[in-house]
C-alpha positions as CSV (number, residue, x, y, z in Angstrom):
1,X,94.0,-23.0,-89.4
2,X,90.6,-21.4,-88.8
3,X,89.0,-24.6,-86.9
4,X,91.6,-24.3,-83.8
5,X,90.3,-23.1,-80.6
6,X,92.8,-23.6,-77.3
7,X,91.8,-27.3,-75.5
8,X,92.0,-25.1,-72.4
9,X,89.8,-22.4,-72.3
10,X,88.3,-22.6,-76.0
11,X,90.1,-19.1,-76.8
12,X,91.0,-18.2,-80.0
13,X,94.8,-19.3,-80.6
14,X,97.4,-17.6,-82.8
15,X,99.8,-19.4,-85.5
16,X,103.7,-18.1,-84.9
17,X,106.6,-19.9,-86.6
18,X,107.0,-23.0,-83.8
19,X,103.8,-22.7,-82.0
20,X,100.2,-21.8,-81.5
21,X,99.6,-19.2,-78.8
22,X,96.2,-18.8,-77.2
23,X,95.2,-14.9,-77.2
24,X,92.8,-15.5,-73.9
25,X,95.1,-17.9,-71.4
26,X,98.6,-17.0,-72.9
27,X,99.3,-20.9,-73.1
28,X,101.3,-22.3,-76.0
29,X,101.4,-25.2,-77.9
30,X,104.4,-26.0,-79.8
31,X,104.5,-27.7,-83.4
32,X,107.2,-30.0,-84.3
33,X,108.1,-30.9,-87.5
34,X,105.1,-29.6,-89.3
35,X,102.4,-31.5,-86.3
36,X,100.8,-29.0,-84.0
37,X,100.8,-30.4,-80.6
38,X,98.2,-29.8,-78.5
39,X,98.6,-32.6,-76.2
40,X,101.9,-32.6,-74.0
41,X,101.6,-36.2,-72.0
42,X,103.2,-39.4,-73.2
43,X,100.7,-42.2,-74.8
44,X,101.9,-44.6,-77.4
45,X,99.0,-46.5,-78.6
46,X,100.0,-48.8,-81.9
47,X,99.9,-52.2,-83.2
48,X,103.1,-52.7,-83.1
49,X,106.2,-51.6,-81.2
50,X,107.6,-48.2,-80.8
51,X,111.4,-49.5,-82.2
52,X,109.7,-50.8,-84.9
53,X,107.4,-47.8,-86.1
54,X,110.9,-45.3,-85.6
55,X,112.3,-47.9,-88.1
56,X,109.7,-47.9,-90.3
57,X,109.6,-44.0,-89.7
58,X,113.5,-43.7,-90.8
59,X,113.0,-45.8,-93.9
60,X,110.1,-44.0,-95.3
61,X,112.9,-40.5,-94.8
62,X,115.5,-41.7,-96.5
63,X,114.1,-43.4,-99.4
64,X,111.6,-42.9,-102.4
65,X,108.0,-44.2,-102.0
66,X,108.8,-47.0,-104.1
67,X,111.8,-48.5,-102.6
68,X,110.2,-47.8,-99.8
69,X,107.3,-50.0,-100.5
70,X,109.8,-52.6,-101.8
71,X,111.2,-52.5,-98.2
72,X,108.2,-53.1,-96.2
73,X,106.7,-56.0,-99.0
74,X,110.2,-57.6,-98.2
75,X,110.4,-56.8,-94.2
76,X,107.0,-56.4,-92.9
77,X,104.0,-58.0,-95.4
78,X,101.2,-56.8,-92.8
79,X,102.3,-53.2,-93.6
80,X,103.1,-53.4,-96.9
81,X,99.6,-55.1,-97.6
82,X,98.1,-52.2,-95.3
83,X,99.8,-49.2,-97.2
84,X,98.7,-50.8,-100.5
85,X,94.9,-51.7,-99.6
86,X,92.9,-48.5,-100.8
87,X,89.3,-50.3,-99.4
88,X,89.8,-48.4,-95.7
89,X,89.2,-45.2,-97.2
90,X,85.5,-46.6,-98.7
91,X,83.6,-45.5,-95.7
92,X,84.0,-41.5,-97.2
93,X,80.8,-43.2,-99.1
94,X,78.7,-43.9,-96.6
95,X,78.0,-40.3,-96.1
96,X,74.9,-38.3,-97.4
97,X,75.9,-36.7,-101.1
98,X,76.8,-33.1,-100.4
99,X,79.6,-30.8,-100.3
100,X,82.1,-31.3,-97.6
101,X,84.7,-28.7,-97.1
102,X,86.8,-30.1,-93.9
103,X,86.5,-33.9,-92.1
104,X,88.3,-35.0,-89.2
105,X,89.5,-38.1,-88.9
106,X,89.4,-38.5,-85.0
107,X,91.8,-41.7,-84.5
108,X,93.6,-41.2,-87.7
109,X,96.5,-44.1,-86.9
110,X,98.5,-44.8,-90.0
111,X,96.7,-42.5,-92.0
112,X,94.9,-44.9,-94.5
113,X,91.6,-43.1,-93.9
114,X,93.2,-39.8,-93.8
115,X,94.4,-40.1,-97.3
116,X,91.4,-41.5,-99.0
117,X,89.3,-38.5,-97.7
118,X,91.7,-36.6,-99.3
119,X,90.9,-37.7,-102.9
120,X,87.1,-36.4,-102.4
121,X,86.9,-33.6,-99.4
122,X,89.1,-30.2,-99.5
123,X,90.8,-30.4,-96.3
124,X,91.1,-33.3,-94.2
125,X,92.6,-32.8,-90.3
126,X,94.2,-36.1,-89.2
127,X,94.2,-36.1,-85.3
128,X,96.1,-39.3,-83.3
129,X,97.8,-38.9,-80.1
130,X,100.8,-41.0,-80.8
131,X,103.3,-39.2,-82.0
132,X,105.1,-40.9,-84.9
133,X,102.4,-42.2,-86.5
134,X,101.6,-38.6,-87.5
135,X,105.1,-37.8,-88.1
136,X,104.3,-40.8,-90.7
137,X,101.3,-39.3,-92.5
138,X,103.3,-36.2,-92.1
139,X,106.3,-38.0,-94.2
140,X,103.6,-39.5,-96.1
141,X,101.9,-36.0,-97.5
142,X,105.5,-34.7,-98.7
143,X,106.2,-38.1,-100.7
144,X,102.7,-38.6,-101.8
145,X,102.4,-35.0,-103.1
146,X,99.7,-34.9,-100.6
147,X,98.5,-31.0,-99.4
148,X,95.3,-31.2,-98.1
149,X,96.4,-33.3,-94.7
150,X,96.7,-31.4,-91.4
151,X,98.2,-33.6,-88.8
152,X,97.7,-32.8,-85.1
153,X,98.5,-34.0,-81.7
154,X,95.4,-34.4,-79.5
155,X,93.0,-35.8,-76.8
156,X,89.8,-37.3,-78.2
157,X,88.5,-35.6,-74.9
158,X,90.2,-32.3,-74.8
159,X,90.0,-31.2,-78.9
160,X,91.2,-28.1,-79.9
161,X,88.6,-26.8,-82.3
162,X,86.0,-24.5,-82.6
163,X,82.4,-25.5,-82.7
164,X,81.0,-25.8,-86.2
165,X,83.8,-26.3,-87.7
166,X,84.1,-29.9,-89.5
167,X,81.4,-31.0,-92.4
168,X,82.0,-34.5,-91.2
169,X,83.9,-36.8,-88.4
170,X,85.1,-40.4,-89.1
171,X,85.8,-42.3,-86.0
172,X,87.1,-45.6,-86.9
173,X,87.6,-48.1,-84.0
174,X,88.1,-45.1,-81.6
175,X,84.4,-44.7,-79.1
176,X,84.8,-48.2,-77.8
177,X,88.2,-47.1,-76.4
178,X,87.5,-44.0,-75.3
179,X,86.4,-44.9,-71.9
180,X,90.1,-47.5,-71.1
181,X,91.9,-43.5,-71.0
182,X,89.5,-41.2,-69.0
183,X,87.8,-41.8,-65.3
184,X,83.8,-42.8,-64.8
185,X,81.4,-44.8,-65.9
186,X,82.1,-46.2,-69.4
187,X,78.8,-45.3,-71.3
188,X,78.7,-41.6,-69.6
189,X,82.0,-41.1,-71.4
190,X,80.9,-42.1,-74.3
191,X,78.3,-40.2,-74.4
192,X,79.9,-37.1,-73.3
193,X,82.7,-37.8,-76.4
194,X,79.9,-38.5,-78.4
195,X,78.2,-34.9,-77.8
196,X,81.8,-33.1,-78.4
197,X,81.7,-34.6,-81.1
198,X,78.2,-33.1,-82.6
199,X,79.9,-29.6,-81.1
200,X,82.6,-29.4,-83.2
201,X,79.9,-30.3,-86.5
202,X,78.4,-27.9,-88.5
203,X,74.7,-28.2,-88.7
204,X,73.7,-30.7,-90.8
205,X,77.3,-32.3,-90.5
206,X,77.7,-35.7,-90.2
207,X,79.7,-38.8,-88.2
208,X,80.7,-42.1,-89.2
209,X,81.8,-44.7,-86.6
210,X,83.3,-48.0,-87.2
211,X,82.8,-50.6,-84.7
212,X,81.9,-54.2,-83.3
213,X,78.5,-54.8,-83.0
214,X,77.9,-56.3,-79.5
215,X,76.3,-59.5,-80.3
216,X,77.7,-59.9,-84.2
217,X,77.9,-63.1,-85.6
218,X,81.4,-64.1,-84.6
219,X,81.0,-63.8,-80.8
220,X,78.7,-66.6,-80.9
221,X,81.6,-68.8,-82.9
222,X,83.9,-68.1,-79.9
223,X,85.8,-65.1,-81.2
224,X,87.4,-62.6,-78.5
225,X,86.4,-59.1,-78.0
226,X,88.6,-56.3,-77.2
227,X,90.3,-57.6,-74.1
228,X,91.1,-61.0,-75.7
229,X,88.7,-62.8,-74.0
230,X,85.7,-65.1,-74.9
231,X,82.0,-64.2,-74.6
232,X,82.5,-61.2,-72.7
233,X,80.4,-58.8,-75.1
234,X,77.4,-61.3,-74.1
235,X,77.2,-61.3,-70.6
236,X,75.6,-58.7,-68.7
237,X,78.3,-55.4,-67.9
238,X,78.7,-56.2,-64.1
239,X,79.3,-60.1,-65.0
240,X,81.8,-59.0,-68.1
241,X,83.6,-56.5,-65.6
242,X,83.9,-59.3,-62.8
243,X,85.3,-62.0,-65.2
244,X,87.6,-59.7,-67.0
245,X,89.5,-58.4,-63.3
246,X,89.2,-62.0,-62.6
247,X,91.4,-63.1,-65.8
248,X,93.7,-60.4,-65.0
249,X,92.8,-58.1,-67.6
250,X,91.8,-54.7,-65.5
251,X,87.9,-53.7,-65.7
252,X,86.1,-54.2,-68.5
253,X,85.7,-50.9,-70.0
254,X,85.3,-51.1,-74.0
255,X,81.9,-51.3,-74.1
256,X,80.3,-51.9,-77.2
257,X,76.4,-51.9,-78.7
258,X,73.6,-53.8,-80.4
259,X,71.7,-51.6,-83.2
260,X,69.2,-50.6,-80.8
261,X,72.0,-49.7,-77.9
262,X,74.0,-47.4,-80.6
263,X,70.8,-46.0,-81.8
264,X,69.8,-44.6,-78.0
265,X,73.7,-43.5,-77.4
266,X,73.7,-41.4,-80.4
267,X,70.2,-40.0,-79.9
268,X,70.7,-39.0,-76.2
269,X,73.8,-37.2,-77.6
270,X,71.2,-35.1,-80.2
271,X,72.2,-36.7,-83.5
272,X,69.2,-37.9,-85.9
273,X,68.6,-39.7,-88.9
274,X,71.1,-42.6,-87.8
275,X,72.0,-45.0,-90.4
276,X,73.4,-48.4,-90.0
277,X,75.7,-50.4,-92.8
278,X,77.6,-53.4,-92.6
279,X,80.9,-53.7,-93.9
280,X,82.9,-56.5,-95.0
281,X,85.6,-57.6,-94.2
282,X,85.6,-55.3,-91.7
283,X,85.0,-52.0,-90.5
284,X,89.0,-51.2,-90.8
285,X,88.8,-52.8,-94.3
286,X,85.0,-52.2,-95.8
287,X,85.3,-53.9,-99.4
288,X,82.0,-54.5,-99.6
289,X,79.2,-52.0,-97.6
290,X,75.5,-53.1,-97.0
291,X,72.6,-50.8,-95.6
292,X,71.5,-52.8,-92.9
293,X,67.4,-51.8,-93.7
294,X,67.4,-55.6,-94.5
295,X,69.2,-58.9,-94.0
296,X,68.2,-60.3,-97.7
297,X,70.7,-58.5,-99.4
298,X,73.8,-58.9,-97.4
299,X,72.9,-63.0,-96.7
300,X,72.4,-63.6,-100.0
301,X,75.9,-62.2,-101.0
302,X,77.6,-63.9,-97.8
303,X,76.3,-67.0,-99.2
304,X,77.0,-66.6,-103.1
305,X,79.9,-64.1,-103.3
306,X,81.5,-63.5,-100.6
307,X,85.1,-65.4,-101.0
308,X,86.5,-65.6,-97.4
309,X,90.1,-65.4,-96.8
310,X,90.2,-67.4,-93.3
311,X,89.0,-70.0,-91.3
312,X,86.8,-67.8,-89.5
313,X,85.5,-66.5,-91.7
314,X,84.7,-69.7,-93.8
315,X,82.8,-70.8,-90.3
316,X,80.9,-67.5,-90.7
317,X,79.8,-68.0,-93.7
318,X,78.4,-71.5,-93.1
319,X,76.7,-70.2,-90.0
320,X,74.6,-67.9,-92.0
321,X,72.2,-70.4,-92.7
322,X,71.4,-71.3,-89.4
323,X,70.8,-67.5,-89.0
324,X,67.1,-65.9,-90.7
325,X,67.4,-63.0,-92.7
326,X,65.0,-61.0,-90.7
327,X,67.5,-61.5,-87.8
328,X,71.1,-61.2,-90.0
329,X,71.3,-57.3,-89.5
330,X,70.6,-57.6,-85.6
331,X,73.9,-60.0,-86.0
332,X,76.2,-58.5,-88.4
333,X,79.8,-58.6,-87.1
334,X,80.7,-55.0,-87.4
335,X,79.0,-51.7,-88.1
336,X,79.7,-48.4,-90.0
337,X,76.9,-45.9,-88.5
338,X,76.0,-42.3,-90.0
339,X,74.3,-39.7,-87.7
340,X,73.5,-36.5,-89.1
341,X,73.8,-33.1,-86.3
């Protein structure tokens, strides 16, 4: 485990049986059950709830993969249509065509991304901070055959590697957040989490972020942002943050971009040649993935091939004639954005 360095004092750490040991400050961090741990506070951050994911946890243990699957498609179709849906993994093709040895996959959740890295890069670390979701992917590696998957316990803002170490960084829904779990202004976080994350990249290394574009298509057909509230992204910060406390939802602290806002973050942070795609559905589920150098392309198959699967998005797709192609890419609901160190 080359790529570790100690979150403390970035000294070279040691591998014994049931821990790491740092060789400058002494301190130790244990592993458990194959996951290195080097973050010791509680956080549980998941879709669903923590009685729920220990079930699913147990299943997946005691059973095959397939009767496994056959017990989530009867007990829980979200999940079973999640663990079966390879199109998460797509956004490994967004990146520049060259060797990669290692990615991180900052934000790994479920694992979905994790293990579709796996089928193209070498070694793929897999770093959450709840723990049983990676005691899943963990579970999930032995099953699926899987040895190329390091799990690890960590904060986004205290990593534990070295710098140069990763070829690229996916961060999937994770930089919008990263400001709800750490003190100061929103965007200075961001920014400083943004230049860790060019540290720990080797030169010429890239990172791919998933995320809501601040004035995408559907805020403007009444769709809630992050804290479940309507037309927030649109409003100026202050007016956003006063409305939010207002509604009883805490500050409003998941801030999110236009092109151009993404494009000035990532640059003050010393990343170049940025890159912006649009996925759909989503960024969590790119089936389909458009460079965003013109509107033309991605209208065009909105319009003609696009088959949406909701009522929203039905409404979307009508509202992309009132919308000019020139001004589409401005608009397009979500990003995935490559910026090269």
């Amino acid at each position: 485990m080359e790529v570790f360095a100690c979150p403390e004092c970035n000294g070279e750490v040691e591998k014994k049986k049931n821990f790491f040991s740092c060789m400058l400050c002494k301190k130790k961090y244990k592993i458990k059950d194959g996951v290195p741990f080097f973050y010791e506070k509680e956080a549980y951050l998941a879709e669903m709830e923590e009685k729920q994911l220990n079930e699913i946890l147990r299943n997946l243990k005691k059973n095959s993969m397939d009767d496994f699957l056959k017990y989530l498609e009867k007990t829980n179709k979200k999940w079973f249509e999640y663990m079966t849906d390879n199109t998460r993994g797509n956004v490994a093709y967004v990146l520049s065509p060259k060797k990669y040895d290692k990615v991180l996959d900052l934000g790994c959740g479920y694992g979905k991304v994790s293990f579709e890295l796996a089928r193209i890069f070498k070694q793929v670390y897999s770093l959450d901070i709840t723990i049983d979701k990676l005691f899943l992917i963990n579970e999930l590696t032995k099953k699926l055959k899987t040895e190329n998957i390091y799990p690890l316990r960590a904060n986004a803002m205290e990593l534990p590697f070295k710098k140069d170490s990763f070829d690229a960084i996916t961060i999937i829904g994770v930089l919008e957040w990263v400001p709800e779990f750490n003190e100061g202004k929103p965007k200075d976080i961001q920014l400083e989490f943004l230049k860790r994350m060019r540290d720990i990249l080797t030169p010429g290394g890239e990172v791919v972020i998933g995320i809501e574009n601040r004035i995408g298509l559907q805020y403007f057909m009444g769709w809630p942002d992050h804290n479940n509230l309507i037309g927030t992204t649109l409003m100026p910060r202050f007016l956003a943050n006063a409305y939010s406390k207002a509604r009883g939802r805490g500050k409003y602290r998941a801030y999110t971009y236009t092109i151009k806002g993404y494009e000035k973050l990532l640059k003050k942070a010393g990343f170049k040649h940025i890159r912006f795609y649009s996925p759909l559905r989503s960024y969590r589920y790119p089936s389909y993935i458009f460079d965003l150098k013109t509107g033309n392309t991605l209208k065009y198959f909105i319009k003609k091939v696009f088959l949406p699967k909701s009522k929203k998005e039905r409404y979307m797709r009508r509202m992309v004639d009132f919308v000019p192609s020139i001004f589409l890419k401005y608009m397009s609901p979500h990003f995935l954005i490559v910026a090269r160190k």
